[in-house]
N, C-alpha and C positions, 0 to 999 in steps of 0.2 A: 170423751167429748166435752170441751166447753163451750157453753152457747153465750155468745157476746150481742147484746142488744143496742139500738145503738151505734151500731157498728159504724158510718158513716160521719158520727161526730168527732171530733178533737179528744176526747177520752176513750171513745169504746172504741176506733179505728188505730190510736195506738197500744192500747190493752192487748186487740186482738194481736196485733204485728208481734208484741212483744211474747205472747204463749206460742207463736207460729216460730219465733224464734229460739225457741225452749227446745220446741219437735210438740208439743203439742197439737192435740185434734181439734181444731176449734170450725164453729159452725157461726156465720154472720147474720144475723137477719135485720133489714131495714125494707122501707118500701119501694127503692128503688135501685137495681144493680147498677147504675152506673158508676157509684161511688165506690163499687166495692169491687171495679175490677184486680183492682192493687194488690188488695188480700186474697182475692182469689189466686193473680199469678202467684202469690206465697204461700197458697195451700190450702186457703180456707174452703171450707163449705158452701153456699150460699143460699137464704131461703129466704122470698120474699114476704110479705104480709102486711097486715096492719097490728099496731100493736094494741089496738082497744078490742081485738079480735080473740076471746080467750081460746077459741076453738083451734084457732092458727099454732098460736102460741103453746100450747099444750102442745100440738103435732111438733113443734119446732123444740120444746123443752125434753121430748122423750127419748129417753134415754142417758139423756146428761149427768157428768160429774157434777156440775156445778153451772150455774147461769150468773151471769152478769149485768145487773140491771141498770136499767138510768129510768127515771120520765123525761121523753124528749122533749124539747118546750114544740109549743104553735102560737107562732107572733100574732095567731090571726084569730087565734080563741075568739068567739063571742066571748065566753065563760071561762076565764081560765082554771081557776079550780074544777070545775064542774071537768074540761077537760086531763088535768091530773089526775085526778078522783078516778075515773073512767079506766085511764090505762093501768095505775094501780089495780085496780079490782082485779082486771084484765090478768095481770102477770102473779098476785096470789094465786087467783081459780087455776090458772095454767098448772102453777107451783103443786098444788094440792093434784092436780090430775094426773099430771107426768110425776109426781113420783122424787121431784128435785129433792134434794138433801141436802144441797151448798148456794147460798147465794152470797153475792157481790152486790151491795147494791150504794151507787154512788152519792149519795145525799148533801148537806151543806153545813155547814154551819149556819145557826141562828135556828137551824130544825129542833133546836128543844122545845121552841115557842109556834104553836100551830095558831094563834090570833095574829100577832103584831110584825108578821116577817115577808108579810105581799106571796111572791111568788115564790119563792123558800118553806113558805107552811106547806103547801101540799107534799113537799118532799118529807118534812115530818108529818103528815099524815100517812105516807107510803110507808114511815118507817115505823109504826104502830101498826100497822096492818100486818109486816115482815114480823116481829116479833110476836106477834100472838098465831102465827104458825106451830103446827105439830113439834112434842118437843122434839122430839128427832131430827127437824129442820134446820140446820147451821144456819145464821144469818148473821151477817158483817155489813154494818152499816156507815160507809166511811162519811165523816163529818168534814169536806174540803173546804178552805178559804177560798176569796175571790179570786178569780183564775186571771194572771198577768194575760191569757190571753183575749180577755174582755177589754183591754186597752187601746183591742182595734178597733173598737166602738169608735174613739176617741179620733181617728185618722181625718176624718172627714172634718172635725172641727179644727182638729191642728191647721189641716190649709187652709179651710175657709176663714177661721177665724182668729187664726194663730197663739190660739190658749188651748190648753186641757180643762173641762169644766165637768162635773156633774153636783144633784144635790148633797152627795158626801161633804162632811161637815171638812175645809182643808188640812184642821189640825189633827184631826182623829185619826190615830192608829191600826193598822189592823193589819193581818197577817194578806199574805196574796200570795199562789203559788203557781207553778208552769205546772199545766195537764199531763206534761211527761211527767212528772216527779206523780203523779197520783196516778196515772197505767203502769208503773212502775212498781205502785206499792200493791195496787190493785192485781197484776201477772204475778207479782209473788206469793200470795194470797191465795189465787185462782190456782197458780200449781202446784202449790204445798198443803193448800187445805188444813193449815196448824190454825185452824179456829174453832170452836166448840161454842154450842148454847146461843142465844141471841146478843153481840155484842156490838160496842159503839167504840169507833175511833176516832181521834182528832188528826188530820192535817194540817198545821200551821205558813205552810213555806217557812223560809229561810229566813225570817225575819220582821219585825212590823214596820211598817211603813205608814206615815200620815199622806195625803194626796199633793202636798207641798213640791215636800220630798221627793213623792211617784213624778211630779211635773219635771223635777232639776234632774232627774235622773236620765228620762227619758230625753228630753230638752239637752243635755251633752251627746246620749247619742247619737242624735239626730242633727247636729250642728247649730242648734238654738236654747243657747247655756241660759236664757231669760226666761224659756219660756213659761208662762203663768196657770196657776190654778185656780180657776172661777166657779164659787161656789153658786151655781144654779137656782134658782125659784121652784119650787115642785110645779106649780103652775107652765111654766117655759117648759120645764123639763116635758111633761105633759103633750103639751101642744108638739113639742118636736119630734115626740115619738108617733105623735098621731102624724103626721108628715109625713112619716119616715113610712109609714105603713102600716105601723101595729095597733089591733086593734086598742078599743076604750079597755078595755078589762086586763087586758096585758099591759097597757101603761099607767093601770093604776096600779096590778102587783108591780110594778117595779117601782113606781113611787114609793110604796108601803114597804119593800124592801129597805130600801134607800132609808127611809122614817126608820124603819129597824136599826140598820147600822147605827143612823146615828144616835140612840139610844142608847148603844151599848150591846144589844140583841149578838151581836155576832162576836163579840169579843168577851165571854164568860167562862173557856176552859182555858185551864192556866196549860201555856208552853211548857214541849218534856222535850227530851231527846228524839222521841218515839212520832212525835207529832212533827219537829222540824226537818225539812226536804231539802235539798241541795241546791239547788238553782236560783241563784239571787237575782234582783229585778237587772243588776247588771248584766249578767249575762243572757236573760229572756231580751234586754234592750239593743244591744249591741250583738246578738248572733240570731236575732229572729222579727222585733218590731224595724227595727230601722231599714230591714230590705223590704217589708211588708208597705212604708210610706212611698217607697219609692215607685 
């Protein structure tokens, strides 16, 4: 049995599809089943809970080959570390009880810095909690770049305001990869178990990209070869997130992310074969965002 947490997001609900497609035994747990009718009709398990619950989570961890972890965000944190922190704790305690031997756990890049990465530190703080596990404990702690699927943020501004904008600096670099290419790396992982001892990997995507570039790219597939990248105020950015709904403390980690990238924070492990993923922004653009606008 592998237990997939998570299960309802962009990562852990293709993760699971993907060991359900193996013939694996995989078990879902999120708070609410209606996301997970999908996986059920393909086999899965299903167990609901909360995940700051370690008492849950132990029930749900035992027995398992291996677990598969994320911290799911809450837009509506008062505290959002305070809330990170919590579900960590949450899924070691579990780890230690149930007995687990294999983990998965989805982290970021820029988590080697737990001060200056916003809402990215707490993932490196989960992933020092995973590594000082019993040594018997396997832990994979996957280092992912910005996910092309965050680009849907962007949809609302494309028609309101007909540019792509955030605080990213427009000339900066940086790898971005599709969620598939890391439930991909993450199911092979999950059902081979060729990892040993506490390790760290990088996912790069397919390539680095400045925000320029991400605009001209996206802006062809979408039938507006002009369209522009406006580099943002943290200020503005701020306020629009407060708008949007999310709490003060979740739009300051994403400011202070954002301050990370453009620092340099997220772009410190050098490209290997091992780290770059298949899916270039063209193809995330033209067979996934552009029916996404419409």
């Amino acid at each position: 049995m592998i237990v997939i947490t998570g299960a309802t997001g962009n990562i852990g609900s293709k993760t699971a599809a993907k060991l359900l497609a193996k013939g694996k035994k995989v078990k879902v747990i999120a708070r609410n089943s209606e996301k997970l009718e999908d996986l059920k009709k393909q086999g899965a398990e299903v167990d609901l809970g909360d995940m700051h619950d370690a008492a849950f989570l132990t029930k749900a961890f035992k027995g398992a080959e291996a677990v598969f972890l994320i911290v799911p965000p809450n837009l509506q944190a008062e505290n959002i570390s305070k809330h990170q922190d919590a579900v960590g704790e949450a899924q070691v305690e579990a780890i230690k009880n149930a007995g687990v031997k294999n983990v998965v756990f989805i982290s970021s890049q820029g988590a080697q810095d737990i001060e200056n990465t916003g809402v990215v530190a707490g993932l490196g703080r989960q992933e020092i909690r995973l590594n000082k596990l019993p040594e018997d404990v396997n832990v994979l702690n996957i280092r992912a770049s910005y996910f092309m699927e965050n680009l849907f943020n962007q949809i609302g501004v494309i028609k309101g305001m007909g540019i792509m904008g955030s605080p990213v600096k427009g000339d900066l670099k940086m790898g971005m990869i599709a969620t598939q290419d890391i439930a991909h790396f993450a199911s092979e992982k999950l059902s081979t178990l060729n990892f040993k001892g506490k390790n760290t990997v990088d996912l790069h995507g397919d390539r680095d990209y400045n925000h320029h570039e991400v605009a001209a790219i996206v802006g062809k597939a979408i039938g507006k070869p002009e369209l522009p990248y406006v580099e943002f105020p943290f200020e503005d950015n701020k306020k629009a997130l407060l708008e949007y709904g999310i709490s003060e403390s979740v739009a300051d980690g994403f400011n202070n992310m954002y301050k990370g990238i453009n620092a340099g924070l997220f772009n410190v492990s050098k490209r290997t074969e091992q780290s770059t993923t298949k899916t270039t922004l063209e193809d995330f653009t033209n067979n996934v965002f552009k029916y996404a606008m419409q």
